[in-house]
VEXGU-472062 format. One record per residue (C-alpha): residue number from 1; x, y, z. Coordinates in steps of 0.5 Angstrom, whole numbers, plus 500, padded with zeros to 3 digits. Layout:
<drentors>
+-----+-----+-----+-----+
|  nr |   x |   y |   z |
+-----+-----+-----+-----+
| NUM |   X |   Y |   Z |
...
+-----+-----+-----+-----+
</drentors>
This chain:
<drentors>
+-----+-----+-----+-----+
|  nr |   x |   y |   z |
+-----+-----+-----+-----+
|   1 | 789 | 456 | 738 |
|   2 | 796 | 457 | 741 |
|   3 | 799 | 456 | 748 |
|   4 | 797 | 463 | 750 |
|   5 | 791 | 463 | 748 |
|   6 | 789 | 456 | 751 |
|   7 | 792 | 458 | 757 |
|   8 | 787 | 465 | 757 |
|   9 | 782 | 460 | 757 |
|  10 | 785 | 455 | 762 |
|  11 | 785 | 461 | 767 |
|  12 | 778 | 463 | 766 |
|  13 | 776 | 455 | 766 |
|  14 | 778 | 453 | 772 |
|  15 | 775 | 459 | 776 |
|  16 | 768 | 458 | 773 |
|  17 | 766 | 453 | 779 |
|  18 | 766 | 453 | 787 |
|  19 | 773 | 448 | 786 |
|  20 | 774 | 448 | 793 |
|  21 | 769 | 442 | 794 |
|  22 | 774 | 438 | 790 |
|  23 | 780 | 437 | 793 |
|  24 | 777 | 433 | 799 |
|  25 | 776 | 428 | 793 |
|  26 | 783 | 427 | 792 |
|  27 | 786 | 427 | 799 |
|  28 | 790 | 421 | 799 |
|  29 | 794 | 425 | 794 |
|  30 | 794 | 431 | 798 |
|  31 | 797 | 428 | 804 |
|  32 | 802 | 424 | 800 |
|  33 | 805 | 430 | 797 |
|  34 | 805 | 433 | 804 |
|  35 | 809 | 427 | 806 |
|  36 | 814 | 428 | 802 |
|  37 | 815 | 435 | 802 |
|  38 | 816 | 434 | 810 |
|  39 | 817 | 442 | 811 |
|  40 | 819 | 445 | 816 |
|  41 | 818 | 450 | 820 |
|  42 | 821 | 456 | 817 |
|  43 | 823 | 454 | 809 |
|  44 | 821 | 458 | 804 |
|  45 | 816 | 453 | 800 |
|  46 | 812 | 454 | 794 |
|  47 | 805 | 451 | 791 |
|  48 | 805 | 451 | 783 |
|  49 | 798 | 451 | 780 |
|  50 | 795 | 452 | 787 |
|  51 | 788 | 451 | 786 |
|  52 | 784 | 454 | 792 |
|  53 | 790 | 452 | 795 |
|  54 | 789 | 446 | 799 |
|  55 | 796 | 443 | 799 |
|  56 | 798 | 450 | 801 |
|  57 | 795 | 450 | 807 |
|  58 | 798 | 444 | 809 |
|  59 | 805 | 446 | 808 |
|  60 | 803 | 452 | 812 |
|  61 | 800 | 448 | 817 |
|  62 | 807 | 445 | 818 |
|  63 | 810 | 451 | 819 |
|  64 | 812 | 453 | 811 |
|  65 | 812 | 460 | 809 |
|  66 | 808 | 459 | 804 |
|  67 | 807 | 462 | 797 |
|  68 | 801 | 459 | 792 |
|  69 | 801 | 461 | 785 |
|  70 | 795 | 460 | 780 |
|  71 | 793 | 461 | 773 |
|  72 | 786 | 463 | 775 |
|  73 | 784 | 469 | 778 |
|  74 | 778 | 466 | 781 |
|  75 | 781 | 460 | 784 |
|  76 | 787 | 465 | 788 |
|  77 | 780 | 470 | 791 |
|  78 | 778 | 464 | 794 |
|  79 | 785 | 461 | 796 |
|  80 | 785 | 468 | 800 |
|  81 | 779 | 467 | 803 |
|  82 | 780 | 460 | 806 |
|  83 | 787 | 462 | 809 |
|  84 | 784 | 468 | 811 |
|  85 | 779 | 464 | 815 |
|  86 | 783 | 459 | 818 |
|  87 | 787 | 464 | 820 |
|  88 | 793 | 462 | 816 |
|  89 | 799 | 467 | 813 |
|  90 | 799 | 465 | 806 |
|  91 | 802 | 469 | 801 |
|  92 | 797 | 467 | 794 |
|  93 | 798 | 470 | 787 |
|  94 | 796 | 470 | 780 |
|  95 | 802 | 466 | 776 |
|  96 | 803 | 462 | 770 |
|  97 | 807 | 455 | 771 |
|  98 | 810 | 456 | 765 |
|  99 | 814 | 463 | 768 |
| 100 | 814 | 463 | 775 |
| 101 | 815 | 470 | 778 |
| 102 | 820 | 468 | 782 |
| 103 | 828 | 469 | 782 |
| 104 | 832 | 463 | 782 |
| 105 | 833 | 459 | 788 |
| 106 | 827 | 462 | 792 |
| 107 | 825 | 456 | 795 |
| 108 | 827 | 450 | 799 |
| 109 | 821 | 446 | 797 |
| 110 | 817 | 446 | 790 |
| 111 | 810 | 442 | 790 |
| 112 | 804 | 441 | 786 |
| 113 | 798 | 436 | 785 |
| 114 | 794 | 435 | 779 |
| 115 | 795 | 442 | 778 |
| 116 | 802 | 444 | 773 |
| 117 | 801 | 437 | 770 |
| 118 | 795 | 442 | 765 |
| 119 | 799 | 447 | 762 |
| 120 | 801 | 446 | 756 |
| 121 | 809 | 447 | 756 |
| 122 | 811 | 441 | 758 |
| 123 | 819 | 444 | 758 |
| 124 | 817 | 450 | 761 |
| 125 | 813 | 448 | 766 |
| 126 | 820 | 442 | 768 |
| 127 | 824 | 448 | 767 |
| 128 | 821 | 453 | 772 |
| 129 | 821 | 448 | 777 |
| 130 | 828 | 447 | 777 |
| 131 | 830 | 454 | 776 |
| 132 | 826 | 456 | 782 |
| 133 | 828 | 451 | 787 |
| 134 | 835 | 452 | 791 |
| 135 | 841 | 447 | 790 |
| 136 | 840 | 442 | 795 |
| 137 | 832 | 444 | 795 |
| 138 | 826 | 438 | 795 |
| 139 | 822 | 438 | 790 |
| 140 | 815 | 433 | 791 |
| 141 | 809 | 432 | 785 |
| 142 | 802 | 429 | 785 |
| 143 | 800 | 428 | 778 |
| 144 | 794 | 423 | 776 |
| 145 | 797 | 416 | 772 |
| 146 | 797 | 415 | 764 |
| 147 | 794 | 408 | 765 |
| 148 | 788 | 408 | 768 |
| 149 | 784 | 413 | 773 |
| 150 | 783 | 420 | 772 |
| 151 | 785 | 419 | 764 |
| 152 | 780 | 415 | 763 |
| 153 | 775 | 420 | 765 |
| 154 | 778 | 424 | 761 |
| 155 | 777 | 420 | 755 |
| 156 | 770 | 420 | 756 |
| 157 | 770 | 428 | 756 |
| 158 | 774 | 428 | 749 |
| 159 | 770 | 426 | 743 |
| 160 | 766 | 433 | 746 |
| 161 | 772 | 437 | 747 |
| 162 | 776 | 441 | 741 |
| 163 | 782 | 440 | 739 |
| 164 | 789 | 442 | 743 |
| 165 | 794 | 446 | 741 |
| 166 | 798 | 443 | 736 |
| 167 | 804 | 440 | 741 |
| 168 | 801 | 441 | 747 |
| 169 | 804 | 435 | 751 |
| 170 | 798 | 431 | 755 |
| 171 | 796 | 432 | 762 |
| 172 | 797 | 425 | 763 |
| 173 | 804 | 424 | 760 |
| 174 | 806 | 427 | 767 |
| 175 | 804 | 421 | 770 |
| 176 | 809 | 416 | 767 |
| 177 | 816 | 416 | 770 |
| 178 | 819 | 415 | 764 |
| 179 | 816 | 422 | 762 |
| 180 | 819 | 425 | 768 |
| 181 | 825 | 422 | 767 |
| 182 | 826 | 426 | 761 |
| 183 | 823 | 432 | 764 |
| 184 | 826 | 432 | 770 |
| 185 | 832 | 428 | 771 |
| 186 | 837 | 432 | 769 |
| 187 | 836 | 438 | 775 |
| 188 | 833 | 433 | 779 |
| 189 | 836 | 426 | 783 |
| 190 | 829 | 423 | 783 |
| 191 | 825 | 418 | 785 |
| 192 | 817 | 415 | 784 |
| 193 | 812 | 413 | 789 |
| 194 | 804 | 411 | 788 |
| 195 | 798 | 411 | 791 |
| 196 | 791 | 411 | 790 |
| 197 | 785 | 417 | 791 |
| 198 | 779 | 413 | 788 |
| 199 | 773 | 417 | 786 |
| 200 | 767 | 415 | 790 |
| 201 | 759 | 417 | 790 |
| 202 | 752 | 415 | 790 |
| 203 | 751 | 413 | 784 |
| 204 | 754 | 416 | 777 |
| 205 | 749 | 421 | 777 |
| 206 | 752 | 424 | 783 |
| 207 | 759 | 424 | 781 |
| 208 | 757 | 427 | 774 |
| 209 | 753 | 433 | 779 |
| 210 | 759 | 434 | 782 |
| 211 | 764 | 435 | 776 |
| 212 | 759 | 438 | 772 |
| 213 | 757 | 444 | 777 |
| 214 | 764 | 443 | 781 |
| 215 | 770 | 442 | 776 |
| 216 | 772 | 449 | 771 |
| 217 | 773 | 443 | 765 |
| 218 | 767 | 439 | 765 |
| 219 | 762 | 444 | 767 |
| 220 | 765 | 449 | 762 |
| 221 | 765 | 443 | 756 |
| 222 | 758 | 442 | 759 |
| 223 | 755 | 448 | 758 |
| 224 | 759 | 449 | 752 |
| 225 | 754 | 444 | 749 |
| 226 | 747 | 445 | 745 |
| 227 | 743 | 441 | 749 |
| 228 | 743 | 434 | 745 |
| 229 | 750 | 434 | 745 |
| 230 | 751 | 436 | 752 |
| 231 | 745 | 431 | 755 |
| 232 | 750 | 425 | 751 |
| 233 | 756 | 428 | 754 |
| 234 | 752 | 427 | 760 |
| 235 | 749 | 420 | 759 |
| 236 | 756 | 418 | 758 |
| 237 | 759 | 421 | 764 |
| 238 | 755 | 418 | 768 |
| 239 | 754 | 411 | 764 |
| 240 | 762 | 411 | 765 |
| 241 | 761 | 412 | 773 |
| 242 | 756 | 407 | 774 |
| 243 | 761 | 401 | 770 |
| 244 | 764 | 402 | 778 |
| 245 | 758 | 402 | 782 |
| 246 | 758 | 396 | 788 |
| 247 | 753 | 395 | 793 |
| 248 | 757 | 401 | 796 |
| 249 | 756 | 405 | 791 |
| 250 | 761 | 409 | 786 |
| 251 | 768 | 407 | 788 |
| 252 | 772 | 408 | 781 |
| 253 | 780 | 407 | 782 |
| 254 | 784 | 413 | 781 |
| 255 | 792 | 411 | 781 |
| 256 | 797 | 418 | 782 |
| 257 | 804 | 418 | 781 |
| 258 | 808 | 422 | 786 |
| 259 | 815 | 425 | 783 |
| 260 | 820 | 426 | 789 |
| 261 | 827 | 430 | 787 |
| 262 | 833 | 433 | 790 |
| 263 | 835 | 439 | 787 |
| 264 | 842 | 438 | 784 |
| 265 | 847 | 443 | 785 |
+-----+-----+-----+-----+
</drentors>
């Protein structure tokens, strides 16, 4: 399986469950990558990997005008009709981070959260964000750490999991500053800032309910599974979640990274 083909599956994936149940689980992430954009009323300002649009709506609240592009055609139906709710003037389109439609320089800002950080050209995807972001121009990410966390998650997941393509970058490689450097650093004067968006439930098998019914990866890889198979990856995922119960509840920690550059001229 190539890139192309990948991504044709990634843009179904993602739209197979009600995602926009999920951003309020990474808030904290949201609201860093908000900061750290600081739009201003009137800038031209773009949302990769948007999702359904939760950082969009955001920056639109601050007075941005607001672009949101998304592999997943689903995810963009549904961003359209939550900003169409809110009253909120957005313009949302289906696109791909590795080749944005856009002209150089469209944007004064240039943002996305634990979105771009899942395609699979990892120098596509730096290229882009530079290629569109005018000199002089911001640019803020938000990508879940390499350590611990989200990646963590993941590791259980991947015994169930095919294969990548071979020489796809790992999402989680965006989440080292080394990484980021090497990618970024010659278009943009960058800088680094952390924080954390724990993961909280009930239990584990309230966690596993909500990634299995809500988020395009588990619930496309759960129901994938025979039945056997799939009651493992469930055992699994919820076992995983419980080693972070307290008398609260579940409260996994999940450390991000927020990439923060200056577009160099």
């Amino acid at each position: 399986m190539g890139f192309e083909e990948l991504k044709k599956r990634q843009s179904v994936i993602w739209g197979t469950g009600p995602y926009e149940r999920l951003p309020e689980h990474y808030q904290p992430l949201l609201d860093h990558v908000a900061r750290a954009l600081d739009v201003r009323p009137g800038e031209r300002v773009l949302d990769v990997a948007t999702g359904t649009g939760a950082l969009a709506t955001l920056l639109a609240r601050a007075g941005g005008q607001v672009t949101g592009v998304d592999l997943a055609p689903a995810l963009i139906t549904t961003a359209k009709r939550l900003a169409a709710d809110d009253g909120l003037d957005i313009a949302y389109e289906v696109g791909d981070a590795e080749s944005l439609p856009y002209p150089e320089a469209s944007f004064d800002a240039v943002g996305s959260t634990v979105g771009s950080m899942f395609a699979p050209d990892h120098e596509a995807v730096a290229r882009e964000l530079a290629r569109v972001c005018r000199p002089g121009g911001r640019l803020a990410l938000g990508h879940w750490s390499d350590e611990r966390g989200v990646v963590d998650m993941f590791n259980v997941m991947r015994p169930f999991m095919p294969p990548p393509p071979q020489g796809a970058g790992s999402p989680f490689q965006w989440g080292n500053r080394e990484y980021v450097e090497q990618r970024l650093g010659e278009d943009f004067e960058l800088r680094f800032e952390e924080g954390d968006a724990p993961q909280v439930g009930e239990s584990g098998e309230d966690v596993w309910e909500l990634f299995s019914t809500v988020y395009g990866p588990t619930r496309t890889l759960a129901e994938s599974l025979e039945p056997d198979r799939r009651e493992e990856l469930h055992r699994a995922f919820a076992e995983f979640f419980e080693g972070y119960r307290d008398e609260q509840g579940v409260r996994q920690p999940r450390p991000f990274l927020v990439v923060i550059g200056t577009r160099r001229g």
